[in-house]
N, C-alpha and C positions, 0 to 999 in steps of 0.2 A: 378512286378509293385509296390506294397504293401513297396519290400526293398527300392526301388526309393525316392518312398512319403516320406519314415521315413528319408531316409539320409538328405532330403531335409530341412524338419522339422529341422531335428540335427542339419545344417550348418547354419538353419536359427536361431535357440536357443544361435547358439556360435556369431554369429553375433549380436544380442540382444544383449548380456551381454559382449561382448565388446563395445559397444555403451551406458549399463548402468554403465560402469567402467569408461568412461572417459565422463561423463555426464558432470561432475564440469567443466571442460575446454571448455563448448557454456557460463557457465556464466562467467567462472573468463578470457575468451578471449573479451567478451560481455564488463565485466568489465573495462577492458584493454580502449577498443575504448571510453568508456565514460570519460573515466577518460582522454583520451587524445583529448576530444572534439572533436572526427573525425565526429558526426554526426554534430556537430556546423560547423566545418569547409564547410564541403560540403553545407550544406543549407547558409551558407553568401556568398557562390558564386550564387549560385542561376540555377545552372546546375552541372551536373557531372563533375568530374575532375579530372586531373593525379595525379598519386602516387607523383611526385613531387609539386606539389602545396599544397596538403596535408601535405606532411614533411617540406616545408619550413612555413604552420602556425601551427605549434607542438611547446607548451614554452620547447624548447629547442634548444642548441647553435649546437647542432651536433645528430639530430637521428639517429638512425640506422635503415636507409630505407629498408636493406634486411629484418629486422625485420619485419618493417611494411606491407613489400610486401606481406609479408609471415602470418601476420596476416588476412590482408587483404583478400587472398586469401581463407584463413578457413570460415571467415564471410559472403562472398560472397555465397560459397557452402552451408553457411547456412542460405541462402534467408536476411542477415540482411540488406547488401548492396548487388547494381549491377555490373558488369563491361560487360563497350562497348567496344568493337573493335573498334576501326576506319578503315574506306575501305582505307584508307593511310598510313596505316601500322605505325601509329602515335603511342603513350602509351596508354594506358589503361586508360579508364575513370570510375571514380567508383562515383554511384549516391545513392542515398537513396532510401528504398522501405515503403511500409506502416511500416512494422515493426519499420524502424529505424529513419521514421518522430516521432513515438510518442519518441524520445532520443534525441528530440531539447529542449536544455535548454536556449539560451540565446534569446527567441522570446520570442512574447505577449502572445501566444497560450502555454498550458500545455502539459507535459512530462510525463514521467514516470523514468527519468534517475536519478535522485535524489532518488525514493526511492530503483531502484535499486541497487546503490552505499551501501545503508544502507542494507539492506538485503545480502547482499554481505561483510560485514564490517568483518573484520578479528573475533570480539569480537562472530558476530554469526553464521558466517560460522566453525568457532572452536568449536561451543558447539555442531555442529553436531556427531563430533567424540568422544562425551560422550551419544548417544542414546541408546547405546545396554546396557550400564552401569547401566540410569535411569528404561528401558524398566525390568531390572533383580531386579534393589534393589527399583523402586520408585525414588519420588524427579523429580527435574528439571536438563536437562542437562548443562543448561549453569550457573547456578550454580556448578554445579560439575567440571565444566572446569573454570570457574573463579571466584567462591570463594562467587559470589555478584549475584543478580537474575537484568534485563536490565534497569528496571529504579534504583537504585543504582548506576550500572555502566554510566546512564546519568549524575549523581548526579556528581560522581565522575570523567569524563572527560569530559572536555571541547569537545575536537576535535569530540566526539560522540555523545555527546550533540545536536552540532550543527548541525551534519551532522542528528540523528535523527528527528529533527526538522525540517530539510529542507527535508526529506523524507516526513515527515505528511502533513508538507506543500502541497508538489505536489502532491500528492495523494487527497487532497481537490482541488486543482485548476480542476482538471480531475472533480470529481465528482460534484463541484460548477453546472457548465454545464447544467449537466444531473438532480440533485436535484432541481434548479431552474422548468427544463421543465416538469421534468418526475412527480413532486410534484404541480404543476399549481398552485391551488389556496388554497394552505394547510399553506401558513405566510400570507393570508392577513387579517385576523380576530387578529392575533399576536400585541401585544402594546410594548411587549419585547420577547428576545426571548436570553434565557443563551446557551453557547456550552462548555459542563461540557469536561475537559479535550483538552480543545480545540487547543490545541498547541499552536504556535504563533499567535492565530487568522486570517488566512488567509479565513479561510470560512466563518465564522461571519459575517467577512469587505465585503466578496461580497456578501452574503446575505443582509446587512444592504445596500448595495450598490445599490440593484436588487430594493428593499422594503426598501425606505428611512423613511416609518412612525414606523419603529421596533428599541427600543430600545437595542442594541447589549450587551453582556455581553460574555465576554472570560474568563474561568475559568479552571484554570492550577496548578501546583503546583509551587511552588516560582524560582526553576532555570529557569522554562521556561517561566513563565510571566516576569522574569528579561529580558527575549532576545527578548520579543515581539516590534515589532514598534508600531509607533503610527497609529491610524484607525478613520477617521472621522466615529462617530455616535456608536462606540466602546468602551467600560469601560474594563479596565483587571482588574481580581482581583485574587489573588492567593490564595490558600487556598487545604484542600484534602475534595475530593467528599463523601471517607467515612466518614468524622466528618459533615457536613453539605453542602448544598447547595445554595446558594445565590437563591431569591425568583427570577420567571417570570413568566407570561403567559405560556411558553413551555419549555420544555428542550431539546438541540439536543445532541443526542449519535451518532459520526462518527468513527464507528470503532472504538470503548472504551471495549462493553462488553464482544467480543471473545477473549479481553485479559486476562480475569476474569474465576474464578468457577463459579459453579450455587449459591454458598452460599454468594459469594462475589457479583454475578450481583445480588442478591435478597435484599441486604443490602444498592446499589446503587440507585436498582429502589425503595425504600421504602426512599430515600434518596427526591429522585426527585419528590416522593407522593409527600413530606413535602413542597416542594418548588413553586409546582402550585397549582391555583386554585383547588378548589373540584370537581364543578361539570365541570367545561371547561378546565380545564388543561391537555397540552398532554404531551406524549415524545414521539421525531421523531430519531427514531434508523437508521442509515443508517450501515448496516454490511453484511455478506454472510448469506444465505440461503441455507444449503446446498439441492440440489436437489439428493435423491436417484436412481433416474430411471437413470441418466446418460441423459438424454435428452439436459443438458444445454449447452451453450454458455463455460461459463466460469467454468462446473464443476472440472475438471481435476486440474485448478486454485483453487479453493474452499477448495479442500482434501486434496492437498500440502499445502496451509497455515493451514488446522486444524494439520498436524502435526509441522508448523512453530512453533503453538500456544503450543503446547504441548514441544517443544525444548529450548520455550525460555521464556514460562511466568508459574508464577503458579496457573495451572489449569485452564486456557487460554483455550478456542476451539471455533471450528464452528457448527454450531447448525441446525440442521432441523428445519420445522416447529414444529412440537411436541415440542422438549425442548426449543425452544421459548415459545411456548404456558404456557408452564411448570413456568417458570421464571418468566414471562409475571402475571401467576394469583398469585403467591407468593410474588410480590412484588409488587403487591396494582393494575396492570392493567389487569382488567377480558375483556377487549375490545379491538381488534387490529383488524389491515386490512393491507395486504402484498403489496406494490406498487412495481411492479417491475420498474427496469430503463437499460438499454444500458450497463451495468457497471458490475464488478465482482459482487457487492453489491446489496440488495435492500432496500428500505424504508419501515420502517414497523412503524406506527402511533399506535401510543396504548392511550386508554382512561382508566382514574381513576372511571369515572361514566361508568355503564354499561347503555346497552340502557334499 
């Protein structure tokens, strides 16, 4: 009985590890359908529908349907889309499920497929293959694979630039949401309120949108305050967060400091001391938390970007509460309070005055 168990085990271990051998192919097939807007297609019909309707709104003069059949079919087996029979022996209808609603890009409602695409981007899916390199000598891997650490390489192409940008973007429309509800009445006492690194402003503008008595401020560095639109009730200003901060009532941190060391977030938040108030001034951090117990939602999500953060920034991670805490009283805030919200992220409000 005992041999049974073990073979079973063994069959079951060789099966794992072909399933973690060809892991990269649910994203870069995942990829695939983003980039070919099949979750847009299917939601502007507004029901399921055939592999032919699909290939005829693909920008292309000639798909290759067996392709997409055959794509399609992998995606389905991976819960992203469905497919109906029809009792009329008609074609296959293939529909959206929750997973691949949140992969609508051209609706009113937020996505996640934009920052997919970037997480996905040749630039940092290639620095994976320098991990073992850094894990042995030290350093960043995506420096060691391209020469330049990720905001350089913004600096320096357009095309990822932009598409970084529009990753940050939808990842704030997703959390706009949830920060509004899950933060209630934490901007109305606000007269301004800066969003240091803020990308193109897209969170600001609907903050300032939610709270039209907040004066907004977007703060970025100069290529991406160059690609910001404009935003009723929104000032851009460019400049870097380590030389100084532009003054407000508050500072918001969205997913800024797990890009950072502890010695770099300590120089930041001594940055944003400087910028508010003494005794009323906050900063409202919205990043991961990592949870140790494994209990969460989103933990599993959480550990895989602390080594994104590790792959691709330097000295970049996600943090417990502890080295929050840690960070938190070395750079001027002895006071905070954890807000969770619905989201990978949480809110974490920290005060300069203690109570």
């Amino acid at each position: 009985m005992a041999s049974v168990v073990e073979a079973e085990a063994s069959l079951k271990g060789q099966v794992e590890i072909w399933q973690h051998m060809f892991a990269f192919i649910d994203s870069l097939a995942l990829k695939c359908a983003i980039e070919l807007r099949i979750p847009d297609i299917i939601h502007s019909h507004g029901r399921p529908i055939t592999l032919s309707q699909i290939s005829s709104c693909i920008d292309s003069s000639s798909p290759e349907i067996s392709y997409l059949e055959r794509l399609m079919r992998f995606l389905v087996r991976k819960k992203i889309f469905t497919e109906h029979h029809p009792s009329d022996g008609g074609q296959p209808l293939y529909g959206l499920t929750h997973s691949s609603k949140w992969l609508i890009t051209d609706s009113a409602g937020s996505g996640l497929g934009s920052i997919f695409l970037v997480e996905n981007y040749p630039y940092l899916v290639n620095s994976w293959h320098f991990l073992s390199q850094a894990v042995k000598e030290g350093g960043v891997a995506i420096e060691k694979a391209h020469g330049s650490l990720i905001y350089d390489l913004t600096s320096k192409d357009e095309e990822f630039n932009n598409a970084f940008n529009d990753g940050m973007a939808c990842d704030s429309k997703i959390l706009i949401k949830e920060i509004v509800k899950g933060y209630k009445d934490g901007f109305d006492s606000l007269k301004s309120l800066i969003d240091v690194a803020g990308g193109i402003g897209g969170l600001i503008s609907e903050i300032v949108k939610t709270y039209p008595h907040i004066k907004g401020i977007n703060f970025d560095l100069p290529q991406v305050i160059n690609t910001a639109p404009a935003y009723r009730g929104v000032t851009h200003i460019s400049g870097d967060m380590f030389d100084v901060i532009p003054n407000a009532d508050a500072v918001l941190l969205k997913w800024v400091l797990h890009n950072w060391s502890d010695e770099a977030c300590v120089k930041i938040l001594k940055n944003c001391r400087k910028a508010i108030p003494e005794k009323t001034g906050k900063v409202i951090i919205v990043d991961v938390v990592l949870q140790t117990d494994g209990k969460g939602l989103f933990d599993d999500a959480g550990f895989a970007f602390d080594l994104v953060m590790m792959v691709n920034t330097l000295g970049g991670k996600e943090r417990t509460e502890a080295e929050w805490r840690k960070i938190l009283e070395e750079g001027g805030f002895p006071r905070y309070k954890i807000i969770k919200i619905p989201a990978l992220q949480s809110i974490i409000e920290a005060y300069a005055e203690p109570e």
